[in-house]
DRENDO-1510 file (C-alpha; in Angstrom, 1 decimal, always signed):
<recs>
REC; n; res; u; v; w
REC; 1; UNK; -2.4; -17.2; +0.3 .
REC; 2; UNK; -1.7; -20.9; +0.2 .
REC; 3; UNK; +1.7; -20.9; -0.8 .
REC; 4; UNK; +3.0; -18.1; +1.8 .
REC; 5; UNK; +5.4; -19.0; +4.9 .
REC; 6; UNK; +4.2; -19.2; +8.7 .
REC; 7; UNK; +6.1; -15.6; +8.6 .
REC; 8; UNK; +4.1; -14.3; +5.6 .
REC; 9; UNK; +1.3; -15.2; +6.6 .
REC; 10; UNK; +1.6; -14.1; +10.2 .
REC; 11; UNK; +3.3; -10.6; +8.6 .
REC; 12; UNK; +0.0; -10.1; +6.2 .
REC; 13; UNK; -2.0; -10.3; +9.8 .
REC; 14; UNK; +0.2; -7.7; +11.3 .
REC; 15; UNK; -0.5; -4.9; +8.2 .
REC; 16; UNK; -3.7; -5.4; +7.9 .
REC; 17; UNK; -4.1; -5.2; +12.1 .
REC; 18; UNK; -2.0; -2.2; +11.3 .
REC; 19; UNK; -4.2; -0.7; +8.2 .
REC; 20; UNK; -7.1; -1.2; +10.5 .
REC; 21; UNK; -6.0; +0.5; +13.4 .
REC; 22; UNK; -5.9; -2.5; +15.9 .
REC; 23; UNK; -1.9; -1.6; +16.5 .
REC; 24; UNK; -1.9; +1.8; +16.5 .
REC; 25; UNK; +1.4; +4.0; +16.2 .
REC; 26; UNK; +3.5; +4.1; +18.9 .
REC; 27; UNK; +2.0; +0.4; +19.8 .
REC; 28; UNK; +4.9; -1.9; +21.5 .
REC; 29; UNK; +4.3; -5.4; +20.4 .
REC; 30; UNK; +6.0; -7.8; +22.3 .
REC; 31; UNK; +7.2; -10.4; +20.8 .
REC; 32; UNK; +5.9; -13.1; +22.9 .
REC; 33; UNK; +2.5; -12.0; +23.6 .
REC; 34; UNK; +1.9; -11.2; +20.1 .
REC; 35; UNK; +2.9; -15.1; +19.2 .
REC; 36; UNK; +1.1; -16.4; +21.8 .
REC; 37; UNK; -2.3; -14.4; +20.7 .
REC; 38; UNK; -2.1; -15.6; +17.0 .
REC; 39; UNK; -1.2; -19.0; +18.3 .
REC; 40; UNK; +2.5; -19.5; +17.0 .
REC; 41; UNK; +6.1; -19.4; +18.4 .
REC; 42; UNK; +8.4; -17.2; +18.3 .
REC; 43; UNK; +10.6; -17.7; +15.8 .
REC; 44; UNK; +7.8; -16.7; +13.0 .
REC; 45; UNK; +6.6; -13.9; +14.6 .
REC; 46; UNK; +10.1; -12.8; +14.8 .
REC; 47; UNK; +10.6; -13.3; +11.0 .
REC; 48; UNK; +6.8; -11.8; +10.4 .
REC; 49; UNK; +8.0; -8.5; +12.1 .
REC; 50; UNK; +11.3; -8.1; +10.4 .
REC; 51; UNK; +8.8; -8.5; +7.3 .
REC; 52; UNK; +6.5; -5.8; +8.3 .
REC; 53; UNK; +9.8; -4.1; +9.7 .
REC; 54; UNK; +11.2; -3.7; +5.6 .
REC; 55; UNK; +8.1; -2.1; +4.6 .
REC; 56; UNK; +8.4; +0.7; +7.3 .
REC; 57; UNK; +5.3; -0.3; +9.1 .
REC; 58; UNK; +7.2; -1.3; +12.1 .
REC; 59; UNK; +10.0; +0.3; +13.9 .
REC; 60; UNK; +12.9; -2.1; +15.4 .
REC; 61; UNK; +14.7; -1.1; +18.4 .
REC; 62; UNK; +17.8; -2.1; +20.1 .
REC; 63; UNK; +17.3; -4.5; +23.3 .
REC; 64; UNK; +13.5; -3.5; +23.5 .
REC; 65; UNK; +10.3; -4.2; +21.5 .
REC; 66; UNK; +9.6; -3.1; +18.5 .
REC; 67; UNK; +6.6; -0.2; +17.4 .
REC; 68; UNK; +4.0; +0.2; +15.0 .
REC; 69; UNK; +6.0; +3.0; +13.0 .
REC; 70; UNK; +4.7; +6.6; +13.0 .
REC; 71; UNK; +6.0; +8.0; +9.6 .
REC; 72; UNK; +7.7; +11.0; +9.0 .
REC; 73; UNK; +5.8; +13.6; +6.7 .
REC; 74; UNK; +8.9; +14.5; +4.6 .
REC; 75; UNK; +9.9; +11.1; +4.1 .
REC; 76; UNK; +6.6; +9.4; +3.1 .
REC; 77; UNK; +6.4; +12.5; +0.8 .
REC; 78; UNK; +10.0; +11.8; -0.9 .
REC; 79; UNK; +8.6; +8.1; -1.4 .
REC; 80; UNK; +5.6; +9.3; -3.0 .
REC; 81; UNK; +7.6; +11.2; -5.5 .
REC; 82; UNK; +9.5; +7.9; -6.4 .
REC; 83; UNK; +6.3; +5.9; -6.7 .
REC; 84; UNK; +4.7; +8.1; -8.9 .
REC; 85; UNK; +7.6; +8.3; -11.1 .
REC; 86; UNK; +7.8; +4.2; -11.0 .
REC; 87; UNK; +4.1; +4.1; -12.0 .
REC; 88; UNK; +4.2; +6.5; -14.6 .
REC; 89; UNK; +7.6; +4.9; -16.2 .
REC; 90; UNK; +5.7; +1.5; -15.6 .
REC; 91; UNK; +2.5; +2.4; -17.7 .
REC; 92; UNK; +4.9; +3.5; -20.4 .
REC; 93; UNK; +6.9; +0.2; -20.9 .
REC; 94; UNK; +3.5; -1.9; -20.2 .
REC; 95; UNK; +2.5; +0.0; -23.0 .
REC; 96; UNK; +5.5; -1.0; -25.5 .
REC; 97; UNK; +5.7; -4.4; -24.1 .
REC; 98; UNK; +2.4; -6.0; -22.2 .
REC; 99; UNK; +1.0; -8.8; -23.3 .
REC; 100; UNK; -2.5; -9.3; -24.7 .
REC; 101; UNK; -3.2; -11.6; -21.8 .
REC; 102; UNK; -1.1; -9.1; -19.4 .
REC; 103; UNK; -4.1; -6.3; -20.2 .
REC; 104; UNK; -6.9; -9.1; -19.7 .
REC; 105; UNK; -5.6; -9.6; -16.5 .
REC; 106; UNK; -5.6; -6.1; -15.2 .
REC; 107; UNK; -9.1; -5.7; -17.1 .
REC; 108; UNK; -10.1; -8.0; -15.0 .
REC; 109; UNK; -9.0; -6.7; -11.7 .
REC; 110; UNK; -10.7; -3.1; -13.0 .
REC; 111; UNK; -14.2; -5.3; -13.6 .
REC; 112; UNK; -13.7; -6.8; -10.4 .
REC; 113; UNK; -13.6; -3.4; -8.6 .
REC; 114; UNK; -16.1; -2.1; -10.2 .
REC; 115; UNK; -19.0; -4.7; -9.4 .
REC; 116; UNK; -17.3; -4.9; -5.4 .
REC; 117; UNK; -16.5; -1.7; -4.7 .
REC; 118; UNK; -19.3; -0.8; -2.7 .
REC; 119; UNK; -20.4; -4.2; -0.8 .
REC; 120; UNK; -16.3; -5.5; -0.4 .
REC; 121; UNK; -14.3; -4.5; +2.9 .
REC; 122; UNK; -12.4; -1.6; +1.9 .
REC; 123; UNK; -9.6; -2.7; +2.8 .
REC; 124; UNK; -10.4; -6.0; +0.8 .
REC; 125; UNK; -10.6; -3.5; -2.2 .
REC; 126; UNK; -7.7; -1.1; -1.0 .
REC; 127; UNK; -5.2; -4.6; -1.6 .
REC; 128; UNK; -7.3; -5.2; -5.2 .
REC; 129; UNK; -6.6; -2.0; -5.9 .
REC; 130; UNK; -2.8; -2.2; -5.2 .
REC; 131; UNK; -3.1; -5.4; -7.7 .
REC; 132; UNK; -4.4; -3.2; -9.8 .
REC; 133; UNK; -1.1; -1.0; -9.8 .
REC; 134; UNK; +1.4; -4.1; -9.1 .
REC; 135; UNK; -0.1; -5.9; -12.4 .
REC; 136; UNK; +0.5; -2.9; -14.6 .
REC; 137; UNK; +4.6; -2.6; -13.5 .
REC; 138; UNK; +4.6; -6.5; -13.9 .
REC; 139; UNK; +3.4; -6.2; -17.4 .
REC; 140; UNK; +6.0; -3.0; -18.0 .
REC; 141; UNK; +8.3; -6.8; -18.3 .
REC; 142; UNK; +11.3; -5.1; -16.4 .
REC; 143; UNK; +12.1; -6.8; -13.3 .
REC; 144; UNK; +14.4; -4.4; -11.4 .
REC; 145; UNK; +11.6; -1.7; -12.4 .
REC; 146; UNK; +8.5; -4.5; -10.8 .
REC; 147; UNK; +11.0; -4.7; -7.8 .
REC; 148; UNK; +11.7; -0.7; -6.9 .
REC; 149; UNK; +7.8; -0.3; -7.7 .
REC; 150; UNK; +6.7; -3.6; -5.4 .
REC; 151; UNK; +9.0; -2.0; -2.5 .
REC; 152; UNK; +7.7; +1.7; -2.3 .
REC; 153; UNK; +4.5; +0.3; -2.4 .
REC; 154; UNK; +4.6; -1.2; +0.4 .
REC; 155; UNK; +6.4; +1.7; +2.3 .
REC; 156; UNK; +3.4; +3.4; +1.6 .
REC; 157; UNK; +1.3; +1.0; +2.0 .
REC; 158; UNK; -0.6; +2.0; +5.8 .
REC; 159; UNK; -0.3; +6.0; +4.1 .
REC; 160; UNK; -1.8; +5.2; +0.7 .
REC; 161; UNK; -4.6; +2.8; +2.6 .
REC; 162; UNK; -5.2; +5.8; +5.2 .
REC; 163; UNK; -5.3; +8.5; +2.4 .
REC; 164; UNK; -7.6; +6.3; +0.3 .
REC; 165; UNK; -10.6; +6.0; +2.9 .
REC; 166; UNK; -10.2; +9.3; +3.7 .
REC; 167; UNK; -11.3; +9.9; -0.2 .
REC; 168; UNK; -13.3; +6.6; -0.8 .
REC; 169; UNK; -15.4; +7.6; -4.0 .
REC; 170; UNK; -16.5; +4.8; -6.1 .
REC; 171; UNK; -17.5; +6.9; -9.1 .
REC; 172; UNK; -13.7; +8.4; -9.1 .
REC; 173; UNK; -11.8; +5.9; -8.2 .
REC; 174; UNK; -13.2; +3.2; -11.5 .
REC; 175; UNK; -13.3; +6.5; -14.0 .
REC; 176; UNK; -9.3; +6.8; -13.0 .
REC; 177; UNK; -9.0; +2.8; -13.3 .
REC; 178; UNK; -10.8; +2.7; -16.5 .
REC; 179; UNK; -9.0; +5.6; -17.8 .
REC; 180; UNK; -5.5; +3.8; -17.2 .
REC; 181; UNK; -6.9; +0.3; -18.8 .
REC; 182; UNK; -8.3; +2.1; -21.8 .
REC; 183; UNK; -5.1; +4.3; -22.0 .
REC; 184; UNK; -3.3; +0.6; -21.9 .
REC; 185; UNK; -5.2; -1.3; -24.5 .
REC; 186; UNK; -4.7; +1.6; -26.8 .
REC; 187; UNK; -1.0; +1.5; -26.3 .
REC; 188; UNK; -0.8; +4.9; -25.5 .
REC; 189; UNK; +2.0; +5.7; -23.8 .
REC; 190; UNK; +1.0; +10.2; -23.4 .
REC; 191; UNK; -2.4; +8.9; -22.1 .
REC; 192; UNK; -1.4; +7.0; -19.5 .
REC; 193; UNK; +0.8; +9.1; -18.5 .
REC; 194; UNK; -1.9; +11.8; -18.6 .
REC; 195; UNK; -4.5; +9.0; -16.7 .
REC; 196; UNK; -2.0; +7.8; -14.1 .
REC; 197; UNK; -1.3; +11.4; -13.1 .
REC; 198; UNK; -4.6; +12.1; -12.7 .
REC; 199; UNK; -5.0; +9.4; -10.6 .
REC; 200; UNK; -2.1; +9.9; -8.7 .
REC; 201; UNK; -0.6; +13.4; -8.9 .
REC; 202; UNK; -3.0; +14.6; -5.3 .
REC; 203; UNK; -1.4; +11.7; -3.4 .
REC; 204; UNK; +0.9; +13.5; -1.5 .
REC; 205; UNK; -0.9; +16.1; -0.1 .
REC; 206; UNK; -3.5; +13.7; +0.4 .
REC; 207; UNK; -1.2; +11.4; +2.9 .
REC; 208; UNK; +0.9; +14.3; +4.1 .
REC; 209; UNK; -2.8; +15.7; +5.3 .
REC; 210; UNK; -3.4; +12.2; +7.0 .
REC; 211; UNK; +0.1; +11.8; +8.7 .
REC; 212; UNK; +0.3; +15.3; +10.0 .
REC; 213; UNK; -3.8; +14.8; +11.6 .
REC; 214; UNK; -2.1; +11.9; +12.9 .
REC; 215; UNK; +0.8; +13.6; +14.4 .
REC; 216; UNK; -1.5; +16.1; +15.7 .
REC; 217; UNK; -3.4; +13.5; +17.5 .
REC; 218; UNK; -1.3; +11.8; +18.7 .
REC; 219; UNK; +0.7; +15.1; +20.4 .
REC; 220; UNK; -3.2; +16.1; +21.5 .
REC; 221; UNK; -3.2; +12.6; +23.7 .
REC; 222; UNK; +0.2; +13.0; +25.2 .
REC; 223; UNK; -0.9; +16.3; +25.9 .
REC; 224; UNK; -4.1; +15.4; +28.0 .
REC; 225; UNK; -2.0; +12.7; +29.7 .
REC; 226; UNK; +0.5; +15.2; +30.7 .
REC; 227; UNK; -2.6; +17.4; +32.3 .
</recs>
């Protein structure tokens, strides 16, 4: 965290406000009040939220304030498809081409979860767990591939977090990790493929189900308001 901008830093309190539901969507957040709660001017928090903005977390608008974004089922669902292809693609190359210290790394993010998972803020363990994910198309040693992969995960990033606590079993969650590391140090490129889908594969329905509850609720509210 040390080395990150003003901007970064203010844009990493704005997703995880986001993640946690303290700017919900369809929030406006004014530019100047937001600066002045966090403490800063404006020119960060303008940068922060054209950070946040990239990742599809926040919607810009002409000549008003930008909102907290409130996805679109078929588009997050599109995305999905990409990011499981990336990941799948990814574990296949890592497994050609990671280094011995590239598997020790992600070995140790996988330890890590496992002796956290149930006392660590989940969404503490929701970001390990997207290291856990960024370190494997890192160690696929393709750049462009680490790029597409780093920027569809974080278009997904509020969706995958939502869908995640929604199914927050430790048991499954480190028998799918493990599965992918073992499938990793064994080079195997069919049984990561294998471990990753089973990992993955029920991750669109799973945020679909999410975004449409949202959607739901949030046409419930305007409903009651209307009454």
């Amino acid at each position: 965290m040390s080395d990150q901008t003003l901007p970064e830093k203010i844009a990493n309190q704005l997703r995880r406000d986001i993640l946690r539901g303290r700017l919900a969507p369809g929030d406006s957040l004014k530019e100047r009040d937001k600066a002045a709660d966090l403490g800063v001017s404006r020119t960060p928090m303008r940068e922060a939220i054209r950070i946040v903005a990239r990742e599809g977390l926040i919607t810009l608008r002409p000549a008003r304030s930008p909102i907290v974004a409130m996805p679109d089922v078929k588009a997050v669902t599109d995305d999905v498809e990409v990011l499981l292809s990336v990941e799948k693609l990814s574990g296949k190359l890592a497994c050609e081409r990671a280094t011995d210290a590239d598997i020790e790394g992600i070995a140790v993010i996988t330890q890590h979860m496992d002796n956290n998972f149930t006392t660590m803020d989940p969404l503490d363990m929701f970001e390990i767990d997207m290291s856990f994910h960024s370190a494997i198309a890192k160690a696929s040693h393709n750049e462009p591939l680490a790029e597409i992969h780093s920027r569809f995960l974080a278009r997904l990033w509020r969706a995958r977090f939502l869908a995640a606590i929604k199914r927050r079993n430790r048991t499954k969650v480190i028998a799918h990790h493990t599965a992918i590391l073992a499938a990793l140090r064994a080079r195997d490129a069919v049984a990561i493929d294998a471990a990753i889908g089973t990992h993955l594969d029920q991750l669109s329905k799973d945020i679909a189900d999410v975004i449409r509850r949202e959607h739901q609720d949030l046409q419930d509210k305007a409903d009651q308001q209307a009454d």
